[in-house]
N, C-alpha and C positions, 0 to 999 in steps of 0.2 A: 612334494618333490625334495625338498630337501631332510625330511625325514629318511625317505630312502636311499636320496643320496650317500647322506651319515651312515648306514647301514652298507653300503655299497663300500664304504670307506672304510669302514671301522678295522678291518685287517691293515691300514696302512696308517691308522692313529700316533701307535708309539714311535713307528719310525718315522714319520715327519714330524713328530717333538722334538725329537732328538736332532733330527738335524738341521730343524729350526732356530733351536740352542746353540748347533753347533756354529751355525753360520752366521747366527748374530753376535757369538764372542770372538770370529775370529775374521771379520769384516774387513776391519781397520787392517789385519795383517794382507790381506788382499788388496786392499787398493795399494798399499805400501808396494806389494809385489808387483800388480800393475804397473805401475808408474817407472820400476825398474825395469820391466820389461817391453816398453814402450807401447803404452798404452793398449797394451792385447790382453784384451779383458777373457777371450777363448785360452789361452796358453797360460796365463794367469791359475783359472779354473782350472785346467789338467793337473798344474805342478800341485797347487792347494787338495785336491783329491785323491793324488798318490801320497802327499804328506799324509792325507789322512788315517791312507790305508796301513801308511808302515809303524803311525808312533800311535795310533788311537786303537784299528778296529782290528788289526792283527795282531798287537800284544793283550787285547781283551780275548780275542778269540782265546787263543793259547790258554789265558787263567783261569776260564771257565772250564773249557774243554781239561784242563788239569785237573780240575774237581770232577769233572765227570767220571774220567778217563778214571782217577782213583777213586772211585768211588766204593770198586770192591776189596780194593786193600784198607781204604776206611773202616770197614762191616768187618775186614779179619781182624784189626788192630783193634778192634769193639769188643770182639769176641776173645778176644787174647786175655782181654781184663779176668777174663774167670781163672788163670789160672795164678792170678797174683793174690799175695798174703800182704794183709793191711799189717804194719807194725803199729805197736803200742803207741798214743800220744805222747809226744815231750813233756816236760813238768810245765814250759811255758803257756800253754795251750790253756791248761786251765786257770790263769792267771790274767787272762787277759779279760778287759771290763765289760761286764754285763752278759753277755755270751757264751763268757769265755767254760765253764763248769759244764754247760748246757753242750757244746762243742766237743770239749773233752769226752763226754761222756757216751755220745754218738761215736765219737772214733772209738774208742774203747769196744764198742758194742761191736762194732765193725772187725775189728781186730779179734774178739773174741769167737766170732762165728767162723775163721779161716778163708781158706781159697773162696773166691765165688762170691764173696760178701760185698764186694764192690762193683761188681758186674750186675749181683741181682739188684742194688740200689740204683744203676744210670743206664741197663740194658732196656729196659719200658720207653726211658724219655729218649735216650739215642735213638730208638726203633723209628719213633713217631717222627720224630727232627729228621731224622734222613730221608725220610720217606717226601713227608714234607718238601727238604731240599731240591730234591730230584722234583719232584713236581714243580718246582718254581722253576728249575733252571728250563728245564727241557731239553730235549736233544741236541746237539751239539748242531745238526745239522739246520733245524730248527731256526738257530742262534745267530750263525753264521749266514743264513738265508736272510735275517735281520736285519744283520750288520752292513751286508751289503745292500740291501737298501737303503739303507740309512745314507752310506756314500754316494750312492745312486741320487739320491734326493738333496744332497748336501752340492754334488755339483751342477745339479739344474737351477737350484737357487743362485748358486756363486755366479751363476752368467744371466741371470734374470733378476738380483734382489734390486734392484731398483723398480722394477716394475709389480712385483711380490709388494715390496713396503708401501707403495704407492695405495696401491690397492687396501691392505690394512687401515692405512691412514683415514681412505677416502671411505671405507666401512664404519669406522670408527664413529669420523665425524656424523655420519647419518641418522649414529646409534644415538651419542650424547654430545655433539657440538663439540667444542672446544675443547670441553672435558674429556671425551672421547679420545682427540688428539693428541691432549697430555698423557693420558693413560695406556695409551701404545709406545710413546717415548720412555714413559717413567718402567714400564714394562721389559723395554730392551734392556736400560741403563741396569737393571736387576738381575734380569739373567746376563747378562754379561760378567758383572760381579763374582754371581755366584758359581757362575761355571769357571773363572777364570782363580775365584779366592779357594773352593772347595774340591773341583774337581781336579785342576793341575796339581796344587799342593797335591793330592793322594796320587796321584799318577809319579811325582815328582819321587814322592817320600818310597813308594812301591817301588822304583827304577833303585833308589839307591839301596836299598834292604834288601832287591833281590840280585845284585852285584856283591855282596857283601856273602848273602847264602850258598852264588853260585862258587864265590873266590873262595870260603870254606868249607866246601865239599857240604854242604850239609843236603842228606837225603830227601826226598820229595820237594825239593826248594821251587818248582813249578806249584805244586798244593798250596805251600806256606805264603806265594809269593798271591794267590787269589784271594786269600783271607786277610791278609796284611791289606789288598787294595780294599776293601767290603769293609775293614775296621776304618781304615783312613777314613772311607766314603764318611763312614758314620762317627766321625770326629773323635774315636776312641784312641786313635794311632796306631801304629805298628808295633810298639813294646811287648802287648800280649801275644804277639806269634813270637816275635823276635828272641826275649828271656827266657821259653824254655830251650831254644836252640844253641843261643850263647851257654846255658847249665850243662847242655848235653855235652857241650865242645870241651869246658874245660871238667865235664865229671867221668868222660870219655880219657884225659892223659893230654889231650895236645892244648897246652897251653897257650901258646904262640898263635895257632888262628882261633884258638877263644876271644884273646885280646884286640887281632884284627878284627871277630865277627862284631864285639863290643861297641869295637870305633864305627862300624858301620850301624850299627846300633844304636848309637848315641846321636849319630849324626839324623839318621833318618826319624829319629824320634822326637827334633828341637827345630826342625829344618822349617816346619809349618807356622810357628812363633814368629819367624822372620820372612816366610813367603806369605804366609796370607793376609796381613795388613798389607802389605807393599801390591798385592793384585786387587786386594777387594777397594783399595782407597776408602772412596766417600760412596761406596755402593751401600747394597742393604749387609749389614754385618749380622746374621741372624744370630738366636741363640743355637746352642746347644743341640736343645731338646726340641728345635723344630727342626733343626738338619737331620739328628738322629731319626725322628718320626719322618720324613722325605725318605729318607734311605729305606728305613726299612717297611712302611708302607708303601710304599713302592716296589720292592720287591713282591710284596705281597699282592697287590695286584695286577701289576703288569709281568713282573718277572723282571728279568737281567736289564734290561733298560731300564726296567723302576727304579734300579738302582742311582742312576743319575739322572733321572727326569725327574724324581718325585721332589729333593732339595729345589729344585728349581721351579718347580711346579707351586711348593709353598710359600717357595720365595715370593715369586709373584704377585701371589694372593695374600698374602700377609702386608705386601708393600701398599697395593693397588689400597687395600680395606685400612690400613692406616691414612692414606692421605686422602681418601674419600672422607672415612671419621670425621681426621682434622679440619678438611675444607668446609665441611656442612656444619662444623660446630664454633666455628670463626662467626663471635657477635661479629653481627653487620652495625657499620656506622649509620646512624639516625642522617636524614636526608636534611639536605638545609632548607632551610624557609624561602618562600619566593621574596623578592625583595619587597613587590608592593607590601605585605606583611609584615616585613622586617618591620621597611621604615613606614613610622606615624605621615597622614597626611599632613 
């Protein structure tokens, strides 16, 4: 039975992860909202569910559905590259250590063949990667069918997570006792963290990068503004969409909102340095290259949700498998002696 149940379920997997995550990072702002609202835990749930739909699952729609939506101006600006001429490398190029000759000399080649020489080196691995893309994302329609379950499931919890956790707890225990029960606590306190240090940072840093795109006019800044949030996810930041758009600004004549895009640039690219210690506290601070790997295995096997389920999903299990380790590898204290033993008759 419960085989098939799982199987009965498995189309509703990702999004009760998600909004599993969601409800346990943002708990505490609920009861807070309750309590202002005297004690109506029902209107509580309403207001926390339209919050959700306007600053989480409708500005997500939106950046996906941008990627989708361009996706055939992507394939023409792909195709555009064959009619550009590579110029010669600078003198620097081959100067630079260990590489640097070996580099030079690839551009060179590059340059020597004409038009078309740079399309036929990145038109193969484009082809593949977008095809790729599109298959991870899926239909827009797809996505948004998701998302709103995810809200759907986010505010059934909101007006039942007490009876929800109860239940976890009381499963818990049956599984491994006591240990069980720390390990549903030590569980929440993780994803909390991590949705709270890794996912708002990227939401936060996207919000200001894409204020900055829209203030200077810069073209497709919906596209720019989906790849910025997907580099955030994956703790790379925003600079690599951000720098060629600031080059365009000032290589385009207008200096004045190059300078603006810059500051909004600069801001959105340091802004994490200072939020995500102040969210993550004493949570799990992962590394790097396990957030990176969340991210983008996660895409890979769920799609657009992987994207913030998977960090959290390793968070988890990275945290859970460290204090299990520790606990079972803590020498035990030698037992004391009974006293008749101690003491001589």
């Amino acid at each position: 039975m419960l085989v098939a149940t799982a199987w009965i379920l498995s189309a509703f997997v990702s999004a009760f992860v998600w909004a599993s995550m969601i409800v346990i990072s943002t708990w505490s702002i609920l009861l807070r909202l309750q309590a202002r609202l005297g004690g109506k835990r029902g209107l509580a749930a309403a207001v926390m569910t339209i919050a959700l739909l306007l600053l989480l699952v409708i500005p997500l729609s939106l950046a996906v559905g941008a990627l989708v939506g361009n996706m055939d101006q992507i394939v023409e600006k792909a195709n555009a590259l064959s009619h550009i001429t590579v110029p010669p490398p600078p003198d620097w190029v081959a100067k630079i250590p260990f590489q640097g000759p070996k580099l030079a000399a690839q551009w060179q080649g590059l340059a020597e063949q004409g038009p078309g020489s740079l399309s036929a080196q990145i038109a193969p691995y484009a082809g593949r990667f977008l095809q790729w893309f599109v298959g991870r994302i899926g239909s827009v329609g797809g996505m948004i069918l998701q998302f709103l379950l995810t809200v759907i499931i986010c505010a059934i919890l909101y007006v039942n997570g007490e009876t929800a956790a109860l239940g976890i707890r009381k499963f818990a225990m049956r599984l491994a006792g006591a240990n069980g029960e720390k390990a549903v606590y030590l569980a929440a306190a993780t994803i909390r963290s991590v949705a709270m240090g890794v996912i708002v940072t990227a939401v936060a840093q996207t919000t200001v990068a894409t204020v900055g795109l829209v203030v200077a006019s810069i073209p497709g800044a919906g596209l720019i503004a989906a790849a910025i949030l997907i580099l955030c996810l994956a703790q790379i930041g925003p600079l690599l969409a951000m720098l060629p758009a600031v080059i365009w600004k000032f290589y385009s004549g207008d200096s004045l909102w190059g300078f603006v895009l810059l500051a909004f640039t600069l801001v959105a690219g340091t802004m994490d340095n200072v939020m995500r210690p102040i969210l993550i506290k004493k949570g799990a601070d992962l590394s790097l290259i396990l957030i990176f790997a969340g991210v983008i295995g996660g895409m890979i096997s769920i799609g657009v949700m992987g994207i913030f389920i998977g960090p959290v999903i390793l968070a988890v299990t990275y945290v859970l498998l460290r204090d299990w380790v520790e606990r079972e590898s803590e020498p035990k204290e030698p037992e004391a002696e009974p006293v008749s033993k101690a003491v001589p008759a």
